[in-house]
C-alpha positions as CSV (number, residue, x, y, z in Angstrom):
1,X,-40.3,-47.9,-42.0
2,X,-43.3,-49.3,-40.2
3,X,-45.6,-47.5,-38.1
4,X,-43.9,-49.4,-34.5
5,X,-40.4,-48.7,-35.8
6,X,-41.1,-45.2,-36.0
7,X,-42.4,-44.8,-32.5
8,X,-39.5,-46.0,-31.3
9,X,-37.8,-43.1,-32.0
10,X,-40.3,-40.5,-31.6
11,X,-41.9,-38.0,-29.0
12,X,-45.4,-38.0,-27.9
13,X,-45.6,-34.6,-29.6
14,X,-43.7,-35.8,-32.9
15,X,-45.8,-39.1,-33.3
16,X,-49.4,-36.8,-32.5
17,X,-48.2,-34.3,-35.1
18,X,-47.3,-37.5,-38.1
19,X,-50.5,-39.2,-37.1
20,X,-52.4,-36.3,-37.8
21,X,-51.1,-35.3,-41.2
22,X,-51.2,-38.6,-42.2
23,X,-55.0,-38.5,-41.1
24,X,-55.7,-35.2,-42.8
25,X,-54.0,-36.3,-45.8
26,X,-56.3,-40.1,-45.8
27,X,-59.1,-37.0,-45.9
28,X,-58.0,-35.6,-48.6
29,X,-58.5,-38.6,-50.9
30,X,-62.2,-39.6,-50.0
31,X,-63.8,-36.1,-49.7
32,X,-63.5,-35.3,-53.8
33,X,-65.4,-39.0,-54.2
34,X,-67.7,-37.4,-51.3
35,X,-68.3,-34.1,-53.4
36,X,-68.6,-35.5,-56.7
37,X,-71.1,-37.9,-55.8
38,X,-72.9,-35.4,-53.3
39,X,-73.0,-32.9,-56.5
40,X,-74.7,-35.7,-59.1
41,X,-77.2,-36.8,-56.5
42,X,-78.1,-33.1,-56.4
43,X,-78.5,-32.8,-60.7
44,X,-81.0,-35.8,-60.4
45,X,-84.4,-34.7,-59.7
46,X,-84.2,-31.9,-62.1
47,X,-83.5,-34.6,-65.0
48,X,-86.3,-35.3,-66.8
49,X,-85.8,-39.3,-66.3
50,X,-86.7,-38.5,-62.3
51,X,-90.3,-38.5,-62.9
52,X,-90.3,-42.0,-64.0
53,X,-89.3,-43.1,-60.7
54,X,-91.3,-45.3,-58.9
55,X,-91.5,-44.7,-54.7
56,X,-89.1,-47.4,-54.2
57,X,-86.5,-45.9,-56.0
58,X,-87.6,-42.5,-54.8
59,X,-86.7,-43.6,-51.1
60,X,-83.4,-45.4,-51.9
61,X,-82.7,-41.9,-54.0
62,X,-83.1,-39.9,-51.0
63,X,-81.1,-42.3,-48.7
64,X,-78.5,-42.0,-50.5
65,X,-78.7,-38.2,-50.6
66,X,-78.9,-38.0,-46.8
67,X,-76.3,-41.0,-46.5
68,X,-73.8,-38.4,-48.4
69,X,-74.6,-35.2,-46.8
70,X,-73.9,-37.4,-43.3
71,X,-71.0,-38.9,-44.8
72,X,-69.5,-35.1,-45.7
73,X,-70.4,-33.6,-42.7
74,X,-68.3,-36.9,-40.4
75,X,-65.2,-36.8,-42.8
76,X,-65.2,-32.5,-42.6
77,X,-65.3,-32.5,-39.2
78,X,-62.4,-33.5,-38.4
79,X,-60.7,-30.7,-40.0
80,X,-63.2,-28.3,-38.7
81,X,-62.1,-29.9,-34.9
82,X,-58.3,-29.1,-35.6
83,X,-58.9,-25.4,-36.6
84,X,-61.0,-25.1,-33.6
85,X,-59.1,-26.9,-31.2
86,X,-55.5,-24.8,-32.8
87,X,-52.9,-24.6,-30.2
88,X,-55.0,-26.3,-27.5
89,X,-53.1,-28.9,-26.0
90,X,-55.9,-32.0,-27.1
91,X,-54.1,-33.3,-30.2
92,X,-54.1,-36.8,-28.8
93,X,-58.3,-36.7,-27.8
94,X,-58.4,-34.9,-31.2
95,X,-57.2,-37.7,-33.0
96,X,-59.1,-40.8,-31.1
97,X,-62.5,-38.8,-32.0
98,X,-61.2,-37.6,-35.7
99,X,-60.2,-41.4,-36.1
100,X,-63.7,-42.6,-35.6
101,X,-65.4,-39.7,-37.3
102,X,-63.7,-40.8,-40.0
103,X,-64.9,-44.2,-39.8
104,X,-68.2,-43.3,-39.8
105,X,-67.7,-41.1,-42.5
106,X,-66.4,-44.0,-44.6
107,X,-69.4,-46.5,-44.1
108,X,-72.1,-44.1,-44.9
109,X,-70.2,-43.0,-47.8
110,X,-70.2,-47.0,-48.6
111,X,-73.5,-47.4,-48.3
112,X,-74.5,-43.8,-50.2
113,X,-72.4,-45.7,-53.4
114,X,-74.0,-48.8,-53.4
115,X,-77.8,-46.9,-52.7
116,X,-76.6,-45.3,-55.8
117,X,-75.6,-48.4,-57.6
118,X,-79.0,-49.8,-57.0
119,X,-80.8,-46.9,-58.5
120,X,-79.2,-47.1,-61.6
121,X,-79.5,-50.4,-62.0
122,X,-83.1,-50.8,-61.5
123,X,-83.3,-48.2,-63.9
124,X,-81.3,-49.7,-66.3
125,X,-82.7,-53.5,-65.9
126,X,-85.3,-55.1,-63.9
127,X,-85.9,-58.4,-61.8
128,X,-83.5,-59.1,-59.0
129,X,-80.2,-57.9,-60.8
130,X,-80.4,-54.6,-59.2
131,X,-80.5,-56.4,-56.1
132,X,-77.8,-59.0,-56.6
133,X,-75.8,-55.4,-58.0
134,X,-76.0,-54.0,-54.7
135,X,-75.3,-56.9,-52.3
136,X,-71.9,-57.6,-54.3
137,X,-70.8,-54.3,-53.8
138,X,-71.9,-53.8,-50.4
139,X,-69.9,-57.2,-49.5
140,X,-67.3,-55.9,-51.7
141,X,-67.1,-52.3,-49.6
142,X,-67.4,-54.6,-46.3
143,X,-64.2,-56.8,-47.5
144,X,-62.2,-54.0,-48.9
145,X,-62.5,-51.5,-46.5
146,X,-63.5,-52.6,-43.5
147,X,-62.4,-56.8,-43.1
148,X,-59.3,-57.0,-44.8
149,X,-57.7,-54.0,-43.0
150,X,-57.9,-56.0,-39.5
151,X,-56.5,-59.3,-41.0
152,X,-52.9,-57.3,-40.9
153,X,-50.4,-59.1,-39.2
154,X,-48.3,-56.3,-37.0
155,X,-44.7,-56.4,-38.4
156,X,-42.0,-57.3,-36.4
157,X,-40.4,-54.5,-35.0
158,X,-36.6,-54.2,-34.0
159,X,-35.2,-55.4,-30.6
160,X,-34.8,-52.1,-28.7
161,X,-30.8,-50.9,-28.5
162,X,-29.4,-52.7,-25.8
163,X,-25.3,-52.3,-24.8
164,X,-23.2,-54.6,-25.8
165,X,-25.4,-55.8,-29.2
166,X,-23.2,-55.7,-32.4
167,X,-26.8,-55.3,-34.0
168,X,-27.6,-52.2,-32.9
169,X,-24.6,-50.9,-34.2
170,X,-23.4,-49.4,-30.7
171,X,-19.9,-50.5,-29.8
172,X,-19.5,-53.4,-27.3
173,X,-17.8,-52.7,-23.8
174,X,-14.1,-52.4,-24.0
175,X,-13.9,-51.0,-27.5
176,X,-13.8,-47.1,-25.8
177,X,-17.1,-46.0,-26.5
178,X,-20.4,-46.2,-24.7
179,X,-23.9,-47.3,-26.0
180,X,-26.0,-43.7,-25.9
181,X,-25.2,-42.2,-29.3
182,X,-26.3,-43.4,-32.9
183,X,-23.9,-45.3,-34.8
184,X,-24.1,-42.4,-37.6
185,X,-23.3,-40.1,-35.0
186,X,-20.2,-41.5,-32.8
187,X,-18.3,-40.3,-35.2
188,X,-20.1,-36.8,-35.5
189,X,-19.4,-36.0,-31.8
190,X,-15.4,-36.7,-31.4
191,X,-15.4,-32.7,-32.2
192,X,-17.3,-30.1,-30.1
193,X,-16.3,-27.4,-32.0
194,X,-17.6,-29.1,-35.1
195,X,-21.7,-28.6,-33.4
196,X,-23.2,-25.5,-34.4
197,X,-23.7,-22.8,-31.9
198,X,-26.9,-20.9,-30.7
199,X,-26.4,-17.6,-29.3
200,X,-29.7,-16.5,-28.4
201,X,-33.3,-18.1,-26.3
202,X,-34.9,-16.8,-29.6
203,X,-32.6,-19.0,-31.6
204,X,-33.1,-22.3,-29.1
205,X,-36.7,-21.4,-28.7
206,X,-37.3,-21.6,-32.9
207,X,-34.9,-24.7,-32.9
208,X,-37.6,-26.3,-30.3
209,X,-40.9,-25.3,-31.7
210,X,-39.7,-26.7,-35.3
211,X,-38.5,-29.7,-34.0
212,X,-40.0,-31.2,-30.9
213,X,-38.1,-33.7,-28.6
214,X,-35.0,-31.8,-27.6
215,X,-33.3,-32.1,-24.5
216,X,-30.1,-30.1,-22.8
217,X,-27.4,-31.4,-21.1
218,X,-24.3,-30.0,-19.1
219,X,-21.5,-32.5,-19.6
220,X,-18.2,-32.1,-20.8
221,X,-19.2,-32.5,-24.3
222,X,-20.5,-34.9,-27.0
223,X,-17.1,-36.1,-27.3
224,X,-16.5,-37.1,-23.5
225,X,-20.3,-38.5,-23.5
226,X,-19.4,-40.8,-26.2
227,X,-16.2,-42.7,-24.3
228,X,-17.3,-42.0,-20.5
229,X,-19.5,-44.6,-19.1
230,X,-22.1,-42.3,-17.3
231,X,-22.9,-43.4,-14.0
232,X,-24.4,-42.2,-10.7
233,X,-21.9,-41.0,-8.4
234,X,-24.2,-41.8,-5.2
235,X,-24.0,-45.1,-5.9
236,X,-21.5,-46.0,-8.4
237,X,-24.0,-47.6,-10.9
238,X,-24.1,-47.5,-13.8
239,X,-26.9,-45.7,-15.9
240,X,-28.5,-46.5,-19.0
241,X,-28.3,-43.5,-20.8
242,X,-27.4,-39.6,-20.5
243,X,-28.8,-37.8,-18.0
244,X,-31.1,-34.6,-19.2
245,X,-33.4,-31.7,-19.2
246,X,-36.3,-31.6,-21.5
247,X,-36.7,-28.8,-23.8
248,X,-40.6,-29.0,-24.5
249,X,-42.5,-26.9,-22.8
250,X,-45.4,-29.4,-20.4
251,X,-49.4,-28.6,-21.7
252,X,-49.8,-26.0,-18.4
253,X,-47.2,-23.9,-19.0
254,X,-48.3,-20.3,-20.5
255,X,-45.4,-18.2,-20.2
256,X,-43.0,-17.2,-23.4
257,X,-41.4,-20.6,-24.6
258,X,-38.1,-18.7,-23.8
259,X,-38.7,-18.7,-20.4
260,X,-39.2,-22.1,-20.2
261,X,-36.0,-22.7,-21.9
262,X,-34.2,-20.4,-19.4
263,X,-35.7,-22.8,-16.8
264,X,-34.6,-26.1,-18.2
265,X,-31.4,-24.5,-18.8
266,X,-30.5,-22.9,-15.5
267,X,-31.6,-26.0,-13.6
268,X,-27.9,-27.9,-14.0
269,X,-26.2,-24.8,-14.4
270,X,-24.1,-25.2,-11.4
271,X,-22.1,-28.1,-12.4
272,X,-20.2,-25.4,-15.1
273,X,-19.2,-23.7,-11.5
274,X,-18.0,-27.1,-10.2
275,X,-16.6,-27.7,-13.2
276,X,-15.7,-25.3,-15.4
277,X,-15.0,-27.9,-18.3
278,X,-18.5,-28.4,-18.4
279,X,-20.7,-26.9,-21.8
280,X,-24.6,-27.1,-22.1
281,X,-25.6,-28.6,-25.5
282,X,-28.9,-29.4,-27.2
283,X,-29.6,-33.0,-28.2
284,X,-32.2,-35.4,-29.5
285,X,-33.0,-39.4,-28.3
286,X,-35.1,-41.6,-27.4
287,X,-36.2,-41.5,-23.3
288,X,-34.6,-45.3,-21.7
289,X,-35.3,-44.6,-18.4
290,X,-35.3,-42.0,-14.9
291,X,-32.3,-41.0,-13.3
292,X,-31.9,-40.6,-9.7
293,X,-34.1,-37.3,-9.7
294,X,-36.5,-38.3,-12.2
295,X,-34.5,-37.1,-14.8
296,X,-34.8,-38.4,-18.4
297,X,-32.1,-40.7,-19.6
298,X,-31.4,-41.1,-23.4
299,X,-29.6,-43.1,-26.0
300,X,-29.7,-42.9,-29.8
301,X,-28.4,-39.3,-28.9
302,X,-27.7,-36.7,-31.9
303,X,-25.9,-34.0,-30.9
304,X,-27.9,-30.7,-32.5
305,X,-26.0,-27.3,-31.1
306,X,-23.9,-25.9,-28.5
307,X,-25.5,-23.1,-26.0
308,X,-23.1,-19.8,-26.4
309,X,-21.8,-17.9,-23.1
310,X,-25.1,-15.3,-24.2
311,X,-27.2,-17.8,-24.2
312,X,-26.3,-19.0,-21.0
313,X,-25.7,-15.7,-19.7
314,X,-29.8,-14.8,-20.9
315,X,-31.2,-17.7,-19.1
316,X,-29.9,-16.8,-16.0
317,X,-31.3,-13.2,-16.1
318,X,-34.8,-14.9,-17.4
319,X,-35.1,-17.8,-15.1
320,X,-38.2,-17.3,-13.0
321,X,-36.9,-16.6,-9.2
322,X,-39.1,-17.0,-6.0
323,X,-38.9,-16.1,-2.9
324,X,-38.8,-19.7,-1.7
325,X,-35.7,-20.5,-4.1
326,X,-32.4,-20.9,-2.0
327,X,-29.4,-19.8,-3.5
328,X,-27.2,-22.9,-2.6
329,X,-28.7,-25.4,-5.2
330,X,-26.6,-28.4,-4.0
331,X,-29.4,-30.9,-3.6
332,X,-29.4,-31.1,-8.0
333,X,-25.9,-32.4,-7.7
């Protein structure tokens, strides 16, 4: 799965938190070459062999020593910027700046192996072979690292899911069953009963924080969803995927995550007085577009848990009250 493909389907949050493991891991690989040459450069002028070399060599010696303490100290960093930065809310700026500390890191420690190349190689033989030495693997470390990455052509990615597309493996109209759910999944959500049930905000709130990019919605089920056309009723048009309430908490909020949830939860809560067929369940997709009120739409829904009557019953008696909130909440319908 490319890079693209996967973005498609992900949350900011959930594509911030890939891109950096897969940064941290990247780190992982070049900082032992870092420490191993970093630890021989520092052996060398206590060999007995380091007398013997001439101020030329001294100076591309000591180059390369501060080229690999720099490089260390750029490739570190970024690590040292996560652990710093923990829980902060800047994982996106984080990455941009650990993205080109990393660079950096990467061309001094290019240059530090070639400096080191050169030295042994003067040592070793004399004339211009030293020279020639270095310059093929400096143009080597440009090519390798640096050029050939940006010749990548970008792989074609899928067309995004569209209704009516036999590709996308969504049925077409007329065959009793709408275009918002995963193909793996239609089948998966002609039972309710069959989704597990949460019975607590604790429950929901460790559901959330292990996987970000839920969403809630009171409807009459996964089952109705995926054979009712959803439309809005002010209109009569059609809309492009299922209307819902996020689950993740925004960057400013600093209450208890279960608060929050109560929040999101409470906020369509009178459509199950309307309509007492109506059950709040926790899902996952990808945002299409904005409803009416801004809401998020979805598709490429997966059903994840029902809310129990205790959960429901908690969020109303933890959803933050003013005294500017009205009791009649008929402008959400």
């Amino acid at each position: 799965m490319n890079d693209e493909g996967a973005g498609d389907r992900e949350s900011s949050s959930e594509r911030a938190n890939r891109e950096l493991i897969e940064l941290l891991n990247e780190l992982r690989v070049a900082l032992p070459g870092v420490q191993v040459l970093f630890a021989f450069l520092l052996t060398v002028p206590f060999s007995q062999r380091f007398d013997q070399l001439d101020s030329s060599d001294r100076r591309v010696y000591f180059a390369a020593v501060l080229a690999t303490a720099a490089s260390t100290l750029f490739l570190i960093a970024p690590s040292a910027h996560h652990r710093l930065r923990f829980r902060s809310g800047v994982k996106e700026q984080l990455l941009h700046v650990a993205n080109v500390l990393t660079l950096v890191g990467l061309l001094l420690l290019a240059f530090a192996i070639t400096a080191v190349t050169y030295l042994i190689t003067d040592v070793l033989y004399a004339g211009t072979v030293p020279a020639l030495v270095a310059a093929a693997l400096a143009g080597a470390f440009a090519i390798v690292w640096f050029v050939l990455p940006l010749v990548y052509r970008r792989e074609r990615t899928p067309e995004p899911h569209r209704r009516g597309s036999s590709r996308t493996g969504h049925a077409r109209p007329g065959d009793g069953a709408t275009p918002y759910f995963r193909a793996v999944d239609t089948a998966g959500a002609s039972s309710d009963d069959a989704l597990p049930e949460l019975d607590s905000l604790a429950a929901l709130a460790r559901v959330v924080s292990r996987r970000p990019g839920m969403f809630v919605r009171w409807s009459k089920g996964p089952s109705s969803d995926s054979t009712e056309q959803s439309r809005d009723h002010a209109t009569g048009l059609d809309l492009p995927g299922l209307a819902v309430n996020p689950l993740d908490p925004p960057r400013w909020w600093r209450l208890p995550l279960e608060v929050w949830l109560a929040r999101q939860i409470r906020a369509y809560a009178h459509l199950s007085d309307d309509q007492p067929d109506h059950l709040a369940w926790v899902l996952t997709g990808t945002i299409a577009d904005r409803g009416p009120d801004n809401e998020p739409l979805v598709v490429d829904v997966e059903p994840v848990a029902r809310l129990a009557p205790p959960v429901l019953r908690e969020a109303e008696e933890q959803e933050p009250r003013s005294d500017r909130d009205q009791d009649d909440d008929s402008w959400r319908s």
